[in-house]
C-alpha positions as CSV (number, residue, x, y, z in Angstrom):
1,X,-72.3,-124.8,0.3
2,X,-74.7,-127.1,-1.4
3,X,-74.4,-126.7,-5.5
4,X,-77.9,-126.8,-6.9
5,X,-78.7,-126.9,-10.8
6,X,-81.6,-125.5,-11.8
7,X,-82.9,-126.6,-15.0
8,X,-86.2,-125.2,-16.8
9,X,-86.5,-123.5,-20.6
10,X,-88.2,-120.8,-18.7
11,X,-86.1,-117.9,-18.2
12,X,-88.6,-116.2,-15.4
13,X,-88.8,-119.2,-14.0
14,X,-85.2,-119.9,-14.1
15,X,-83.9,-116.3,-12.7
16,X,-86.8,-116.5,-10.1
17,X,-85.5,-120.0,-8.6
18,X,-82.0,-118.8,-8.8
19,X,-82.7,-115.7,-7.0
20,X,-84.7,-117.5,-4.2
21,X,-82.2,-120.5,-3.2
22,X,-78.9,-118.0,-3.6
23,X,-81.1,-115.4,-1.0
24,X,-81.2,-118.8,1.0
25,X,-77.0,-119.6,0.5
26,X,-77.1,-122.3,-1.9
27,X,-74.8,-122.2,-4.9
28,X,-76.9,-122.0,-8.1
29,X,-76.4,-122.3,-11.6
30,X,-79.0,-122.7,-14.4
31,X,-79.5,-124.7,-17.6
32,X,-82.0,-124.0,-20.1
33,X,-82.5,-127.3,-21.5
34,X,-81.2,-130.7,-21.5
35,X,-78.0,-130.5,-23.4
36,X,-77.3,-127.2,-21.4
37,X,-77.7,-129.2,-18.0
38,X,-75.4,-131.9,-18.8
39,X,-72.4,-129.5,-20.0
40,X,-73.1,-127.2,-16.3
41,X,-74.1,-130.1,-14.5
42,X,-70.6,-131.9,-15.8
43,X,-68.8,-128.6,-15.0
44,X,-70.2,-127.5,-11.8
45,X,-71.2,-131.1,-10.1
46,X,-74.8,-130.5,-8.5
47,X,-75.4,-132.1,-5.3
48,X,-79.3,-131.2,-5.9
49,X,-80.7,-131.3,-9.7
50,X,-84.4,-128.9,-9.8
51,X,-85.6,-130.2,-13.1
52,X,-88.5,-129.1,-15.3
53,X,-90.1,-132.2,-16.7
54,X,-91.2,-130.7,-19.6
55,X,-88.1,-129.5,-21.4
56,X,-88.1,-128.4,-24.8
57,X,-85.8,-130.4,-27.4
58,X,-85.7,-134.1,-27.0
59,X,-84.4,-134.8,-23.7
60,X,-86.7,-134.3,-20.7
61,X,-86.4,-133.5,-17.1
62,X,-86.1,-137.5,-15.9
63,X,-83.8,-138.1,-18.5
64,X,-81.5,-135.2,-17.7
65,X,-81.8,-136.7,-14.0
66,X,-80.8,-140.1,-14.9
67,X,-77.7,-139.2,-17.2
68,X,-76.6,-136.7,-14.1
69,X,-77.0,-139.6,-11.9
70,X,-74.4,-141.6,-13.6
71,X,-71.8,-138.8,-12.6
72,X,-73.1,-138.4,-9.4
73,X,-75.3,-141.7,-8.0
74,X,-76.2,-139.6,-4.2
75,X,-77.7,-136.7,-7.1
76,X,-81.0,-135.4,-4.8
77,X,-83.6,-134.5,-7.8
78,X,-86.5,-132.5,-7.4
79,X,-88.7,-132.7,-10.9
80,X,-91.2,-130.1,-11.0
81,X,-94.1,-129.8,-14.0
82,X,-97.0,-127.8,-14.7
83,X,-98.6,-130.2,-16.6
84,X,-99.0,-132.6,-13.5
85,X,-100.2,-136.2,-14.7
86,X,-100.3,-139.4,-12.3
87,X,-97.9,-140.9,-15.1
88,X,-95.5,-138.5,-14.0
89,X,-95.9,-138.7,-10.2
90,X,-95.4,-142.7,-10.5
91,X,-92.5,-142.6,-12.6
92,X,-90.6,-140.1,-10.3
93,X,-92.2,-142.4,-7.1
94,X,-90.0,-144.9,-9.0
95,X,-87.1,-143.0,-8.9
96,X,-84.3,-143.3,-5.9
97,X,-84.1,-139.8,-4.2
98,X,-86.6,-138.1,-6.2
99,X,-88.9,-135.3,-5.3
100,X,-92.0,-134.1,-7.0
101,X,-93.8,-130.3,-7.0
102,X,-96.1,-129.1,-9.0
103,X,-96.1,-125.6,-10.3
104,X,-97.4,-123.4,-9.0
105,X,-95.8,-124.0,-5.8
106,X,-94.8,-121.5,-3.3
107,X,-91.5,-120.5,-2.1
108,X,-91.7,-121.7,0.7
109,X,-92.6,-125.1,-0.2
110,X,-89.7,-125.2,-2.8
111,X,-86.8,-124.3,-0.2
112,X,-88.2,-127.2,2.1
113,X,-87.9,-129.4,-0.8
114,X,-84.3,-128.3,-1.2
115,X,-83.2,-128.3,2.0
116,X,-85.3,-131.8,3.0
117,X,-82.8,-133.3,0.0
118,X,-79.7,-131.3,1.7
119,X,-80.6,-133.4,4.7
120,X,-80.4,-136.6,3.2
121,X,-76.9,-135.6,1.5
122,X,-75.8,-135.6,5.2
């Protein structure tokens, strides 16, 4: 079963994202910001990191990616934002194995990002 860590300081977003990928067999766990994803994400070793960029305290989505990513260099990261800027699609473009949506998205087009990045964990 694919582990997937969902991190956003959203807690509807977070319990909503949760619920859709477990209904679709993935094993979830959450994180509500960027110190909180690296203590899970060290604990429960995420295959797939679903990333707010926009995180509150000092560390953002991209940066919780990249310090994950040192654990885990084949980490699939999907960074999603609703604040969507072409800074932010460029610098993720720039990123190995890095996926961009912009909220809102549908659910639909969130489980193909997830299981497009499954794929490519082979």
């Amino acid at each position: 079963m694919i582990r997937v860590l969902i991190v956003d300081d959203e807690q509807a977003c977070r319990d909503s994202l949760k619920l859709l990928l477990s209904l679709e067999n993935f094993d979830v766990e959450v994180a509500a910001d960027g110190q909180e994803a690296l203590e899970v994400g060290n604990r429960f070793s995420p295959e797939i990191l679903l990333v707010d960029w926009m995180l509150r305290n000092r560390m953002d989505g991209l940066a919780v990616a990249a310090a994950l990513r040192e654990v885990n260099p084949k980490l699939e990261t999907i960074a999603i934002s609703g604040h969507p800027s072409a800074d932010l699609e460029s610098n993720v473009k720039g990123l190995p194995a890095t996926q961009y949506l912009s909220k809102p998205f549908l659910p639909a087009e969130l489980i193909e990002a997830v299981r497009q990045a499954a794929e490519r964990l082979g």
